[in-house]
N, C-alpha and C positions, 0 to 999 in steps of 0.2 A: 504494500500500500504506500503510495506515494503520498508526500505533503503538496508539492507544487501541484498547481490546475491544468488539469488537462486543456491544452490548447483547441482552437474550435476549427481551423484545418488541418486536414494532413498534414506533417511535414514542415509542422510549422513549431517552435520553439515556445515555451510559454514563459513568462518571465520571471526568476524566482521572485516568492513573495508576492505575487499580483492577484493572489486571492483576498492577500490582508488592505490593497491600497485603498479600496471601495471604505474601510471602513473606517472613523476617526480614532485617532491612537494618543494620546496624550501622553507620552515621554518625559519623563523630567531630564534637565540638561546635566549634563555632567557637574556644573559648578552646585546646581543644587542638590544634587545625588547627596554630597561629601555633609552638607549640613543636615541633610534631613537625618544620616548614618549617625552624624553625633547628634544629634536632638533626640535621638531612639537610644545611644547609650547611655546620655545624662541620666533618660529616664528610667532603665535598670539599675543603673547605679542607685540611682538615690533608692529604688525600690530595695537594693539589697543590703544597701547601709540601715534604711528604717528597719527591713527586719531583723536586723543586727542590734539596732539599740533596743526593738524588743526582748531579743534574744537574753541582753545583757542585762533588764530589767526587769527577764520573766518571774523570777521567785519572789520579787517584792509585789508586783502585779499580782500575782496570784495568792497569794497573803491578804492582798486587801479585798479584792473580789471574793475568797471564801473560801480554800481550798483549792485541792489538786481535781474534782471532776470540771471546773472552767477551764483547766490547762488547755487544752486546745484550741476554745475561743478566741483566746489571747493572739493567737498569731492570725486567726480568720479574723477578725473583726477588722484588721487591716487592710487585708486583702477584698473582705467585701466592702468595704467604704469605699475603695478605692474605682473597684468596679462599677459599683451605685455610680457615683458621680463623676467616670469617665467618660458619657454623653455628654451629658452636662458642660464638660471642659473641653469636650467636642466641638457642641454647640458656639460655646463663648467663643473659640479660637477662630470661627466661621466668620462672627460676625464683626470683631474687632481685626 
């Protein structure tokens, strides 16, 4: 099975890629590539520093919450907030 399109006469050559030209492709250019690549690692980063100072704060967290059956919570309740209000930060990025 072939990717390129079958050409419409005999003998005739089809051009690669001339199935995708019909359609609009939105590319980002190289110079933005490189920022958007670090805009995506700040945002792991910080995601694994926070759950690092949880990490670091889990026994006194969990002490004041109530016990060891919230242990788990503790590290979701970051991860769901975060998710919650990733539209949201979607949204705002849209419109500002």
């Amino acid at each position: 099975m072939s990717i390129t399109p079958k050409s419409e006469k005999p003998g005739q050559k089809a051009e690669p890629g001339a199935s995708w030209k019909h359609k609009e492709e939105h590319v980002l250019p190289k110079n933005r590539l490189g920022i958007v690549l670090f805009g995506l690692m700040c945002a792991m980063f910080l995601a694994a520093l926070d759950q690092t100072i949880v990490a670091t704060a889990l026994p006194t967290i969990v002490a004041d919450v109530g016990g060891g059956n919230s242990y788990s919570w503790v590290g979701s309740a970051y991860m769901l907030a975060a998710g919650a209000l990733g539209p949201l930060y979607g949204k705002l990025s849209n419109m500002f």
